[in-house]
C-alpha positions as CSV (number, residue, x, y, z in Angstrom):
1,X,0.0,0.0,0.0
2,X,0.9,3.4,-0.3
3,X,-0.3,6.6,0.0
4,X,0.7,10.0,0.8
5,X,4.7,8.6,1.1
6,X,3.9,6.1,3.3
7,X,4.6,2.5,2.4
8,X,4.2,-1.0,3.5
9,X,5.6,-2.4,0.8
10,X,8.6,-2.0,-1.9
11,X,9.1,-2.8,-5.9
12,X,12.0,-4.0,-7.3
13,X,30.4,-1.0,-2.6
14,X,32.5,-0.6,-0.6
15,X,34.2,2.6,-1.1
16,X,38.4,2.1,-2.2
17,X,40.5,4.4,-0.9
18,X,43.2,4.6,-3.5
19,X,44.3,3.8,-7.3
20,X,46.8,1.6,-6.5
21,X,50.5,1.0,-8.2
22,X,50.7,2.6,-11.2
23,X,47.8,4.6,-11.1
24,X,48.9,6.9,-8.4
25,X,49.9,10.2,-8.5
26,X,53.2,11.1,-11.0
27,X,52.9,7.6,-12.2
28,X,51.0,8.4,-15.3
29,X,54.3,8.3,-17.6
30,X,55.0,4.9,-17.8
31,X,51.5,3.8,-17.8
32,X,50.8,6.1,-21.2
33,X,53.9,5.0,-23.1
34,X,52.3,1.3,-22.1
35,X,48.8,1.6,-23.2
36,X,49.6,4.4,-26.3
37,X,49.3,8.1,-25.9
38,X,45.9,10.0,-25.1
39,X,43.8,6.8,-24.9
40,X,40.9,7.9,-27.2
41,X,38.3,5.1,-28.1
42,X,37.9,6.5,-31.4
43,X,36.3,9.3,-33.4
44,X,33.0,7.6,-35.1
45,X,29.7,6.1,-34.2
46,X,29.3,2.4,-34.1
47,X,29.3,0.8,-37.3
48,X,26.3,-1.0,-38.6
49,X,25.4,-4.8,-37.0
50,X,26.7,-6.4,-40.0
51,X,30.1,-5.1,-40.1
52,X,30.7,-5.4,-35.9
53,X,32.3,-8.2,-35.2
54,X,34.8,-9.6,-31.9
55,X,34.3,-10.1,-28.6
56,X,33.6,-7.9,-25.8
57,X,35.2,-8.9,-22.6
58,X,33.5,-7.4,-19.6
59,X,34.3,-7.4,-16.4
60,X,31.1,-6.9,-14.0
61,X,30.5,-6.5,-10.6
62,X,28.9,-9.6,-9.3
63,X,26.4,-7.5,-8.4
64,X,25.4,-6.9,-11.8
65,X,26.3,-9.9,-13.6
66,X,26.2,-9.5,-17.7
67,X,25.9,-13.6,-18.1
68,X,22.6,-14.0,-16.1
69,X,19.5,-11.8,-14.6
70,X,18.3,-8.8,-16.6
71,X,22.1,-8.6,-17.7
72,X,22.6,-11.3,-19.4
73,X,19.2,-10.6,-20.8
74,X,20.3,-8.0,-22.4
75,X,23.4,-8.9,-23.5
76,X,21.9,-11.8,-25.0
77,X,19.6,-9.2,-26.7
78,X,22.7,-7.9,-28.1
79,X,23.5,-10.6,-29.5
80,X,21.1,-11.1,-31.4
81,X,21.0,-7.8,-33.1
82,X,24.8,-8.2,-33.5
83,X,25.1,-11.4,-34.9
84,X,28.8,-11.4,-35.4
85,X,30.2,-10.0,-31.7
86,X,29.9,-12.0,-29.0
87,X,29.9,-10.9,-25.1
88,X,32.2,-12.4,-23.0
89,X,31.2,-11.3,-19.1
90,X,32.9,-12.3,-16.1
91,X,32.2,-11.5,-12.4
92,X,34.7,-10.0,-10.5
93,X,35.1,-10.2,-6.6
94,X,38.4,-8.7,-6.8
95,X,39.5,-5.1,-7.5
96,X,38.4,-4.3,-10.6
97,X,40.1,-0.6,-10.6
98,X,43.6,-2.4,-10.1
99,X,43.6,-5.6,-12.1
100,X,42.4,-3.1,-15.1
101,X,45.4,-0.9,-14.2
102,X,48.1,-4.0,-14.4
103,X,45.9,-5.8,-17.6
104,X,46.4,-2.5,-19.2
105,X,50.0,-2.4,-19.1
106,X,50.1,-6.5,-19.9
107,X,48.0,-5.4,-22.9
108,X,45.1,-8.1,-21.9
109,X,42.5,-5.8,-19.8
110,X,38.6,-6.6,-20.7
111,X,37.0,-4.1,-23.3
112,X,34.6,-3.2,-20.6
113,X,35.4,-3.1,-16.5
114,X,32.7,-1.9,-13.8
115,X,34.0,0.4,-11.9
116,X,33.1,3.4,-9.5
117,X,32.2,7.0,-10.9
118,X,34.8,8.4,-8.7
119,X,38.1,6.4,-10.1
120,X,36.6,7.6,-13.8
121,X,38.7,10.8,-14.0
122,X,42.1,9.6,-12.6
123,X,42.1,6.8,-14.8
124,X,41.6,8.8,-17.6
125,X,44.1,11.5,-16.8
126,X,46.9,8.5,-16.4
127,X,45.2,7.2,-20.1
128,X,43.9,3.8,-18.2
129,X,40.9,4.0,-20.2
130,X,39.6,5.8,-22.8
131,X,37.9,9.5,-23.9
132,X,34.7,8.5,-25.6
133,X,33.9,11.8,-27.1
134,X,34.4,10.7,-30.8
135,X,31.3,8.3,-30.2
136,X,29.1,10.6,-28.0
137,X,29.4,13.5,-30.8
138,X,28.5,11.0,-33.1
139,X,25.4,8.7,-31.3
140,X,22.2,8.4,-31.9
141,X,21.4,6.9,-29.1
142,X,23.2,8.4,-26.4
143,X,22.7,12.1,-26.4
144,X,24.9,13.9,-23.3
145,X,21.9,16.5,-23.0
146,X,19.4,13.7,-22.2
147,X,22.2,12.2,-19.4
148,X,21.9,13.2,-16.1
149,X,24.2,16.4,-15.9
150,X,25.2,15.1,-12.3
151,X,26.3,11.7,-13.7
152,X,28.1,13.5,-17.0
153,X,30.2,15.6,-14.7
154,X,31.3,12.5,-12.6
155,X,33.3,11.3,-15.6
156,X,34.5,14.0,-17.4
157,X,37.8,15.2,-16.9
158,X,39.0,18.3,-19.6
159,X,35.7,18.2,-21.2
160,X,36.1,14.7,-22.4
161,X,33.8,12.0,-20.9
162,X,35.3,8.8,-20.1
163,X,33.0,6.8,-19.0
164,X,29.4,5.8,-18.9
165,X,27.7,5.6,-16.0
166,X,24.8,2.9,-15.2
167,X,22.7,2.2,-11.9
168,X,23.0,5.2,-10.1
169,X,21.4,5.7,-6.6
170,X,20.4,8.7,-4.0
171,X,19.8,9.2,-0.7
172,X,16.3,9.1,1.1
173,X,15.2,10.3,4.4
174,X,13.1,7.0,5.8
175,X,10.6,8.1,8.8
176,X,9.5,5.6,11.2
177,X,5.6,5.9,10.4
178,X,4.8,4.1,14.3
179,X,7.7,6.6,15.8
180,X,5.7,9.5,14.0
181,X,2.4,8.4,15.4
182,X,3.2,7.6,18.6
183,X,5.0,11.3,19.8
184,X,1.9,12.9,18.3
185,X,3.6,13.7,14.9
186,X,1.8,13.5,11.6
187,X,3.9,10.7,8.7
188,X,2.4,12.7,5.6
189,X,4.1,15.9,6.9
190,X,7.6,15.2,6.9
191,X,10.4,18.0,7.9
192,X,11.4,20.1,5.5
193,X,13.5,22.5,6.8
194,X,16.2,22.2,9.2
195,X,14.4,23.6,11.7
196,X,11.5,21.3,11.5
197,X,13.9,18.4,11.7
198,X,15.4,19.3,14.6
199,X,11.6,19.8,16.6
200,X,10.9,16.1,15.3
201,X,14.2,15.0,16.5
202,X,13.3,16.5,19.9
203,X,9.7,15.0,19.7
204,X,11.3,11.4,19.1
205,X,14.3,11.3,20.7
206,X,14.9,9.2,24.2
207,X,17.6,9.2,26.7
208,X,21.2,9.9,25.5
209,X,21.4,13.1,28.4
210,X,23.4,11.7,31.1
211,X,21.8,7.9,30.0
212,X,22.4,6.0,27.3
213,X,20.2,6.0,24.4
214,X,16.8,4.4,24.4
215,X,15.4,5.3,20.9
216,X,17.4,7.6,18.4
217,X,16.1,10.6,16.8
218,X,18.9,11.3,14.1
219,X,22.4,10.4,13.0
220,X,23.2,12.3,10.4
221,X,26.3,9.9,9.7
222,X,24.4,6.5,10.1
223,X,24.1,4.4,7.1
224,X,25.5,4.0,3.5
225,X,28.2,6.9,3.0
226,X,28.7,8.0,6.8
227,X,30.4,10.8,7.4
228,X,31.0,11.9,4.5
229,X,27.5,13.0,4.0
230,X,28.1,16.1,6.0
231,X,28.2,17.0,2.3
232,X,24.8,17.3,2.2
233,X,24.3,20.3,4.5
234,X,26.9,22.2,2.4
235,X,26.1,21.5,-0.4
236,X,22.8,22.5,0.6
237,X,23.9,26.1,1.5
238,X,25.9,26.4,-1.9
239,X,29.0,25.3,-0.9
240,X,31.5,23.2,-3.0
241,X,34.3,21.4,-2.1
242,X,36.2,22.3,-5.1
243,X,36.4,25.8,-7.8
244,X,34.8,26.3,-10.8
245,X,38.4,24.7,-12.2
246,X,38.9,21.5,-9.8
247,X,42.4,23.1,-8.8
248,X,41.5,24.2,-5.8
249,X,39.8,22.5,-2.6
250,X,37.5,25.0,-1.0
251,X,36.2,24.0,2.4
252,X,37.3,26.4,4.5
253,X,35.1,28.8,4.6
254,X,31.5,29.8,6.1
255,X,29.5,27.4,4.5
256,X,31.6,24.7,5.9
257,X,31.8,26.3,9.4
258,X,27.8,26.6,9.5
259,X,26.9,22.8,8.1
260,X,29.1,20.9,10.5
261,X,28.4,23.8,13.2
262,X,24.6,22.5,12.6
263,X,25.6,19.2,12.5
264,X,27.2,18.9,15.3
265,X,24.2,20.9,17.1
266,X,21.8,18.0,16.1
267,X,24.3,15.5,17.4
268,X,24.8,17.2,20.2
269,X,21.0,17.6,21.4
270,X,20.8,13.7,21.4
271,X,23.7,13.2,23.7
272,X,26.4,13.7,21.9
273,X,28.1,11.7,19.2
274,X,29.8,8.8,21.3
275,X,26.7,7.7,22.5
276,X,25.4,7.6,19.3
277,X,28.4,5.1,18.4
278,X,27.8,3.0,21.8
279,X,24.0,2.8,20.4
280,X,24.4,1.9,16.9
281,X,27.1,-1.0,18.0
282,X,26.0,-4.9,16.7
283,X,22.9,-4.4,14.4
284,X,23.1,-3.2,11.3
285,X,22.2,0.2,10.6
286,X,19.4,-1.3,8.2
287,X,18.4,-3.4,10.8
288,X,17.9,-0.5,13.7
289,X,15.3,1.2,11.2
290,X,13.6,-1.9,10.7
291,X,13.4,-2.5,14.5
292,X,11.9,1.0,15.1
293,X,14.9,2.4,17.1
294,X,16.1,4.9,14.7
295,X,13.4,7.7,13.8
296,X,15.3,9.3,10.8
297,X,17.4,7.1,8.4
298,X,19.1,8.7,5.1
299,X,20.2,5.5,3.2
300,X,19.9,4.7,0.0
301,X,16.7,4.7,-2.7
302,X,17.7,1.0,-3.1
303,X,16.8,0.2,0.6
304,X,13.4,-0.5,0.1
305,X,13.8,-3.2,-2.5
306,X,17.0,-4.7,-1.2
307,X,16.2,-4.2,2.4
308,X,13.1,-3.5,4.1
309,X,10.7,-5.6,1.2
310,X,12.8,-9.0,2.1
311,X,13.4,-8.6,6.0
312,X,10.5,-6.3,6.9
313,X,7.8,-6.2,4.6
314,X,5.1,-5.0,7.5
315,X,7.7,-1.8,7.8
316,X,5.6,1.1,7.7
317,X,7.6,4.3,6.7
318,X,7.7,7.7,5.1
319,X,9.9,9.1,2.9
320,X,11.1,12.7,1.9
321,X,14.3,14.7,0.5
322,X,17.0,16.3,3.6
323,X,15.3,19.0,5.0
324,X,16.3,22.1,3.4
325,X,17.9,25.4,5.0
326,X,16.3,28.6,5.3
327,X,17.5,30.1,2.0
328,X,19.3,26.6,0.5
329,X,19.0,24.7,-2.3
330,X,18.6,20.8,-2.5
331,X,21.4,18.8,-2.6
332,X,21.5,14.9,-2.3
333,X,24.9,12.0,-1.4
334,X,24.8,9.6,-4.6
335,X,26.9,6.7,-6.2
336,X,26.4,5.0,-8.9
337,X,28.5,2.3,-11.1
338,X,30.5,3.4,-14.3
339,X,31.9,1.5,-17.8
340,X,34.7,3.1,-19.6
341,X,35.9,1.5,-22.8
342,X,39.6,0.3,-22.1
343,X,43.0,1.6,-23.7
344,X,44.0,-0.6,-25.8
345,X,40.5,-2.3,-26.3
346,X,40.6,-4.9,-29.0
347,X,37.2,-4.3,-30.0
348,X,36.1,-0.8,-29.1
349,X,33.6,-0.2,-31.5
350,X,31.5,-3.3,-30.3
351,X,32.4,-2.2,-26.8
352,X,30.4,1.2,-27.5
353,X,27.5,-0.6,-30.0
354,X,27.0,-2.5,-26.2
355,X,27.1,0.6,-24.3
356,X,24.6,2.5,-26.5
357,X,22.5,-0.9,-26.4
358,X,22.6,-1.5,-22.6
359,X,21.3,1.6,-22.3
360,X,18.6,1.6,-24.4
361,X,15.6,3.2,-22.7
362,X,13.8,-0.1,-22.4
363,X,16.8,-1.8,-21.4
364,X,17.6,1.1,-18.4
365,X,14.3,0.8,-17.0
366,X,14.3,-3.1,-17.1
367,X,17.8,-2.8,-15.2
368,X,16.3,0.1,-12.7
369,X,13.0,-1.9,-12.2
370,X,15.2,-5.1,-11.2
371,X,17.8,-3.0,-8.7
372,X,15.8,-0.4,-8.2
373,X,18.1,2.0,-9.3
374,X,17.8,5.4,-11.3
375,X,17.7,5.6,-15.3
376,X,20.6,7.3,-16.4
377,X,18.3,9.9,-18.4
378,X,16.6,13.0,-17.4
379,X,13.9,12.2,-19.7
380,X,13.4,8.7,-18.5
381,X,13.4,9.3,-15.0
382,X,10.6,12.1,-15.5
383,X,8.4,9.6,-17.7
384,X,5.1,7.9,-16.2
385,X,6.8,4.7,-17.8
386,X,9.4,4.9,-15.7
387,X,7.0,6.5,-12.3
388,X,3.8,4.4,-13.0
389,X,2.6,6.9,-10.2
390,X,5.1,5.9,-7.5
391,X,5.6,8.1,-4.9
392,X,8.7,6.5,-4.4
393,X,10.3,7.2,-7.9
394,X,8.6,10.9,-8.2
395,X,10.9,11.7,-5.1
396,X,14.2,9.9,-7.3
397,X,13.1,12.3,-10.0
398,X,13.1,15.5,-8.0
399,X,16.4,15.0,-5.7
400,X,18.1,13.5,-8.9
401,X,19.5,17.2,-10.1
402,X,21.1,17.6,-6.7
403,X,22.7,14.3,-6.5
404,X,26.6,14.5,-6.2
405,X,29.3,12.7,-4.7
406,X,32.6,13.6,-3.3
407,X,35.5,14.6,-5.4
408,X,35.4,13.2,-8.9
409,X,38.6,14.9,-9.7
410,X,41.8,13.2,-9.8
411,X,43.2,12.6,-6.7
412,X,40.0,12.8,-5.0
413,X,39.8,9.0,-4.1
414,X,43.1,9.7,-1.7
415,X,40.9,12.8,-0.3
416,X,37.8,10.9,0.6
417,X,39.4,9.8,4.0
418,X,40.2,13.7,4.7
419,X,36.8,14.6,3.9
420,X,35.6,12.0,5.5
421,X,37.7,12.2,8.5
422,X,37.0,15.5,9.8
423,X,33.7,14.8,11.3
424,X,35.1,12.5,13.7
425,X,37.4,15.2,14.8
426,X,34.7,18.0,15.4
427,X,31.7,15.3,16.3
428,X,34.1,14.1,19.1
429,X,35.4,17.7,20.3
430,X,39.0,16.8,19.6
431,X,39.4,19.9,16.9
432,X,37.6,22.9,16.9
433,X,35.2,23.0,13.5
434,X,37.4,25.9,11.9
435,X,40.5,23.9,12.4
436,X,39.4,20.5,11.6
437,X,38.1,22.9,7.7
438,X,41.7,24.2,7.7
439,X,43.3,21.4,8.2
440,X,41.5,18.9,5.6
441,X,41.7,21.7,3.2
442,X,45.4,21.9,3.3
443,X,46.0,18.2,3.2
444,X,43.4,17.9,0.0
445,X,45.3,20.3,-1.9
446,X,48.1,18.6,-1.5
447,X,46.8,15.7,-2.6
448,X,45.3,17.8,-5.9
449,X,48.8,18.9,-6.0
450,X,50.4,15.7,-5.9
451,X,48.4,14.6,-9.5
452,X,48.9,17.6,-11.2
453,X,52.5,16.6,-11.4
């Protein structure tokens, strides 16, 4: 049933901290003069299904296989309409990002790897995969105007894209509908300012001054993403974490100092941030919203399908965007999964004819009906026949233009722990919030620094 954002039922990665070996910083040299200079995938469209032929290795992530499930569905589809190419996928457990950095150099990577959004633009700046541009100007049925501008900028480094990006997620604020109800507060009128989350918080909130915790109201921190989520507040008030150029990091300044200064406030009024952690020890954090201890749970648009359908399917909840500041805009933590066409690909052109097939509009939707994930195109995600009057998906559609991640740019995978790591700092009064800003600033330029070189 649902109604009015409330639902009883539901329709249907770990985060690396580095490029490893050769696709650290100053190590692009080598790398280049292995895999041939510039690494562009070539400058036309995809040639008619007659003349394709080869193989297309892929290498998936087993959470999306490409030889089974809708995937290998449609890659059989492909098939078929390319009679001469034939998709080779494997499933991958392993680090994809690094065994495609060493295959590379060996000269025997796949055509096709699954990788993060986020590794997209170092790779390509060391010439690990290659610029698509020549087939994006050229497609007909992957226009970059129709792609979600969010996912677009993930993997484009110097104005060239270099990768696609499939199965994209968001962020949702989950309300516990029996929480809401039984503190006198109405489910179909969730917060939508900052100031009406923290009077809910207040409302629902128990123990945690003085005592332990007996029911929490709000961790901003708890659930897929974690700290570094305190991205969402500034991004929310306009700030950005790096100039218009990517050269510079830029969050040191007011915006910072007033979204962690908030944060920290919201923490703070529940009992404090350590006895959030002593709370939240043993379940999962999944598994505390399901359980009705946790009020207000940001976690991913995939929750409901992969989560609370299968464990909880009784759950009663709500669902809304982050509140919104007095003056702010909406801003929203999201992921996704990326496929670049290797350097050195022995069958580009078949690698992009699978690309522009997988997605297809009906093949997107079949793939974000099955993981409930996010069509990759504005105009898709904004269709009724992608919607069919869900609630749910209306909300994807709205909070999709402020979906971001961290730091796309290269070197930003080294800066995630900085980013990242700062809120421990301030949440646990070791550093003062402007010094815990100046201090990850300085330390993320230098690593921008470090890959410029």
């Amino acid at each position: 049933m649902r109604r009015h954002g409330i639902t009883t039922e539901d329709q249907g990665g770990r985060t690396r901290r580095g490029l490893l070996a050769v696709a650290g910083a100053g190590a692009g040299t080598a790398l280049l003069a292995a895999c041939g200079a510039a690494g562009t995938a070539g400058s036309s469209g995809a040639a008619r299904p007659e003349a394709l032929s080869g193989t297309v290795r892929i290498w998936a992530n087993p959470a999306f296989p490409f030889h089974e499930d809708v995937g290998g569905q449609i890659a059989a589809s492909f098939m078929a309409r390319y009679p001469n190419v034939k998709v080779q996928s494997d499933s991958l457990n392993e680090d994809r990002t690094q065994k495609m950095i060493v295959s590379v150099a060996g000269g025997d990577a796949a055509d096709l790897v699954s990788i993060e959004p986020y590794h997209v633009q170092g790779l390509g700046s060391r010439g690990v995969i290659a610029s698509l541009e020549g087939y994006l100007k050229k497609s007909a049925a992957i226009k970059r105007d129709d792609v979600w501008p969010t996912l677009m900028r993930d993997v484009t480094y110097k104005g060239q894209a270099y990768g696609l990006v499939y199965g994209p997620d968001l962020r949702v604020m989950y309300i516990s509908v029996d929480r809401y109800r039984a503190t006198g507060l109405d489910p179909e009128k969730p917060p939508r300012s900052w100031d009406d989350l923290e009077a809910a918080v207040g409302r629902v909130h128990r123990g945690g001054r003085g005592s332990e915790i007996e029911h929490l109201g709000f961790d901003p921190y708890l659930g897929s993403g974690g700290a570094g989520r305190w991205l969402v507040p500034f991004w929310q008030l306009g700030g950005e974490l790096l100039s218009p150029d990517d050269q510079k990091a830029t969050i040191n300044n007011e915006k910072g100092l007033q979204a962690l200064t908030w944060l920290k406030k919201v923490v703070d009024a529940q009992g404090g941030y350590q006895r959030m952690l002593d709370f939240e020890k043993g379940p999962t954090p999944n598994q505390l919203f399901m359980d009705n201890k946790v009020t207000h749970y940001y976690a991913t648009y995939a929750e409901r399908a992969q989560e609370f359908k299968l464990k909880a399917p009784n759950l009663q909840y709500a669902f809304a965007g982050f509140p919104v500041p007095a003056g702010g805009r909406k801003a929203n933590y999201g992921g996704g999964h990326t496929f670049p066409i290797v350097s050195g690909s022995k069958a580009p052109d078949a690698a992009w004819a699978f690309l522009e097939h997988f997605l297809a509009e009906d093949n997107n939707i079949a793939f974000a009906d099955r993981y409930d994930r996010i069509p990759v195109r504005t105009s898709t995600t904004r269709a009724e026949k992608w919607q069919r009057n869900d609630p749910f998906r209306k909300l994807a559609a709205e909070e999709m233009p402020g979906r971001r991640f961290q730091l796309p740019a290269p070197g930003g995978i080294e800066a995630q722990p900085v980013v990242n790591g700062l809120v421990t700092d301030v949440m646990l009064d070791r550093k003062s919030v402007r010094d815990a800003l100046s201090e990850a600033e300085a330390k993320i330029q230098t690593i921008l620094d470090a890959w410029k070189r």
